[in-house]
matplotlib code that plots the C-alpha trace (Angstrom):
import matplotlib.pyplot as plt

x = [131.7, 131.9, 129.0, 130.4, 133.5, 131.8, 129.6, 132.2, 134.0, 130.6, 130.4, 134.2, 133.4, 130.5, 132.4, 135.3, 132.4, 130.8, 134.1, 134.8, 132.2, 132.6, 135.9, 135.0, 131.9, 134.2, 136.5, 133.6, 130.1, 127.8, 125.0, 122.0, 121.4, 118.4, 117.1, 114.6, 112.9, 110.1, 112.2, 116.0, 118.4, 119.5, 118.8, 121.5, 121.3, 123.6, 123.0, 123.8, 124.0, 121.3, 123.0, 121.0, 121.2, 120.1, 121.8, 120.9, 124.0, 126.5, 129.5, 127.3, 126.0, 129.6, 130.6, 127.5, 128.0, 131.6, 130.2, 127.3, 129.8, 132.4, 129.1, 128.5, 131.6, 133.5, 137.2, 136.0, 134.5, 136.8, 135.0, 135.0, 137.9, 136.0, 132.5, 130.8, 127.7, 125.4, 122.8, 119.9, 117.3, 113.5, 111.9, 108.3, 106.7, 103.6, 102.1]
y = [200.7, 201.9, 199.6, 196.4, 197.1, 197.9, 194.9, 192.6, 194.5, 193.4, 190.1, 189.3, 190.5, 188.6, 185.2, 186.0, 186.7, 183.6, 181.7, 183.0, 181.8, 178.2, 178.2, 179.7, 177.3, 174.5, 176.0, 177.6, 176.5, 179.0, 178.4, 180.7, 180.0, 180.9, 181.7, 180.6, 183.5, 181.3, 178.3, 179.1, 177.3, 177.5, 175.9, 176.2, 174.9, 174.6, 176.7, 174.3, 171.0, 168.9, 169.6, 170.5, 170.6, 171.8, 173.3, 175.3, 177.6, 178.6, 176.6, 173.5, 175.1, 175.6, 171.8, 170.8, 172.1, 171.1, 167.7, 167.3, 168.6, 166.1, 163.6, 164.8, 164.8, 161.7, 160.9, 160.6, 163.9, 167.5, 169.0, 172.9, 174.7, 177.3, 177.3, 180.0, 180.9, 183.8, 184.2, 185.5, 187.6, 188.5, 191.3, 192.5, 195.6, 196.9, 200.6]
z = [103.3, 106.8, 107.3, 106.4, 108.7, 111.7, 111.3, 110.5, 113.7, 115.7, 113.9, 115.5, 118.7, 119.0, 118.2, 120.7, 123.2, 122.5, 122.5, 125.7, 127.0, 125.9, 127.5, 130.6, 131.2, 130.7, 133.6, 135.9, 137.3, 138.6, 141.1, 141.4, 145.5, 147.2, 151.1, 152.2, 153.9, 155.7, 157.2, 156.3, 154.9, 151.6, 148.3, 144.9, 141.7, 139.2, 135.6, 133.1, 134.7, 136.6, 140.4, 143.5, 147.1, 150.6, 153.4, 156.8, 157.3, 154.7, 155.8, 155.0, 151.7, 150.9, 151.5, 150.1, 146.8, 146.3, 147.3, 144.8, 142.1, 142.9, 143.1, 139.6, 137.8, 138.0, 137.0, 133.3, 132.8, 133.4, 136.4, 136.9, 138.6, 139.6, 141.4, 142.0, 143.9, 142.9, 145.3, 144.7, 146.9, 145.5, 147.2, 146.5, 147.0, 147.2, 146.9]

ax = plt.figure().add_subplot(projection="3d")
ax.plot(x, y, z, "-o")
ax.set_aspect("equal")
plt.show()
């Protein structure tokens, strides 16, 4: 019996979770941003949506961004209040 609780605890949590997630994606866009390490600048893309863009320093990736998302939403669709940008750096090693 302690089973079935706990799962249906898990089973709960899971659907607030996922809920949560709805909501929030509906009020926040996230961009995975990139440097380029060769020629600089910088290169984000939105996770969810079809929204790219360029820019050399970060105050032009900043107004870059908030200009391709206002680009993408227009006054019929709700746009996200929040944007956030995640950036990214790969490093390699070798032994």
């Amino acid at each position: 019996m302690a089973c079935v609780a706990r799962l249906s605890r898990l089973t709960l949590v899971s659907q607030k979770r996922s809920l949560s997630a709805d909501f929030m994606s509906d009020l926040e866009l996230i961009f995975e941003v990139r440097e380029d390490e060769i020629d600089g600048g910088y290169t984000p893309r939105a996770l969810g949506c079809s929204i790219f863009t360029e820019a050399e320093t970060l105050e032009e990736l900043r107004k870059n961004v908030r200009e391709a998302v206002d680009c993408h939403f227009d006054e019929s669709m709700p746009a996200p209040r929040i944007i956030r940008l995640h950036f990214v750096r790969d490093e390699v090693l070798t032994r």
